[in-house]
C-alpha positions as CSV (number, residue, x, y, z in Angstrom):
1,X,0.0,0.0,0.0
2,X,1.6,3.3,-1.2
3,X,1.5,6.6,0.4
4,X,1.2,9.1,-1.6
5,X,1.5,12.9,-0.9
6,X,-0.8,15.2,-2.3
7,X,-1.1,19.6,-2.5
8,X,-5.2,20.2,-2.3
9,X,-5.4,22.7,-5.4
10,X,-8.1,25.1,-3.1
11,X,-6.7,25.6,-0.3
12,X,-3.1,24.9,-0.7
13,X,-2.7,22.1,2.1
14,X,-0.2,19.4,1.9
15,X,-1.4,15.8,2.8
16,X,-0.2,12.1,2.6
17,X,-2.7,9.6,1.9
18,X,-2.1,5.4,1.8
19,X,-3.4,4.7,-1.2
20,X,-5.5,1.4,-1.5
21,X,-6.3,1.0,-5.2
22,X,-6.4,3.6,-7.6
23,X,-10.5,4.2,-7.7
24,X,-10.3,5.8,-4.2
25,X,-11.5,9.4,-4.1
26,X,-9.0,11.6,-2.3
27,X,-10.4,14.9,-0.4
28,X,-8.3,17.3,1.6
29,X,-8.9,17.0,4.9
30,X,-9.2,20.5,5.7
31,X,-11.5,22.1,3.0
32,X,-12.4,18.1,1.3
33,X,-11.9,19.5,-1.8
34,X,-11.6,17.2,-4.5
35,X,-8.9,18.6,-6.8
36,X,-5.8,17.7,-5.7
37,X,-2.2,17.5,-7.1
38,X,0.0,14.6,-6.5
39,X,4.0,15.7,-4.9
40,X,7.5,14.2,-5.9
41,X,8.2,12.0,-2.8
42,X,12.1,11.8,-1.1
43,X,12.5,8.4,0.3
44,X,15.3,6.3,1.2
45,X,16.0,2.4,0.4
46,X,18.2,0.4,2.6
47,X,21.7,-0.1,1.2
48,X,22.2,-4.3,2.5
49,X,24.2,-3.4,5.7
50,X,20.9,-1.9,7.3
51,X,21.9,1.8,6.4
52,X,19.4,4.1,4.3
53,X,21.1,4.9,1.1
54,X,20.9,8.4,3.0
55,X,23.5,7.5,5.5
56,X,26.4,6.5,3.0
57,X,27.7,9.9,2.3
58,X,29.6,12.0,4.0
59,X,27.2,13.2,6.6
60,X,27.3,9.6,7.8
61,X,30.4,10.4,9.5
62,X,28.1,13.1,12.0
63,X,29.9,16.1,10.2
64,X,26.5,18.0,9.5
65,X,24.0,17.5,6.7
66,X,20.9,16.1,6.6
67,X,20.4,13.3,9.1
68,X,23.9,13.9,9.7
69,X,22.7,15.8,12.7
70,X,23.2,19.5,11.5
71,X,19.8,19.8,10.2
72,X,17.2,19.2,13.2
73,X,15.3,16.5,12.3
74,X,16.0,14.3,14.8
């Protein structure tokens, strides 16, 4: 079951969905508009040694970046 992110062309909100088949309506859930645009998703794969494909570069080393620990989100 995919997720999918969507941008609700009304109102401008940004929403993920899990998408079941690809008859299911999608509304946003703040106006439930029907009119929405589907997003480019970022996602990471693992690499075989259990890291995210994230992790192999240079910021796995803890010297900043993303997940790296210089950006905030953990």
């Amino acid at each position: 079951m995919p997720i999918y992110e969507y941008i609700c062309d009304e109102c401008e909100t940004q929403f993920e969905r899990i998408v079941l088949n690809q008859t299911q309506e999608i509304a946003c859930p703040k106006c439930f508009g029907k009119k929405n645009t589907i997003q480019l998703s970022v996602f990471s794969a693992p690499n075989g040694n259990g890291a995210t494909a994230k992790q192999s570069g240079p910021s796995s080393s803890g010297g900043g970046g993303c997940c790296g620990g210089g950006c905030g989100c953990h």
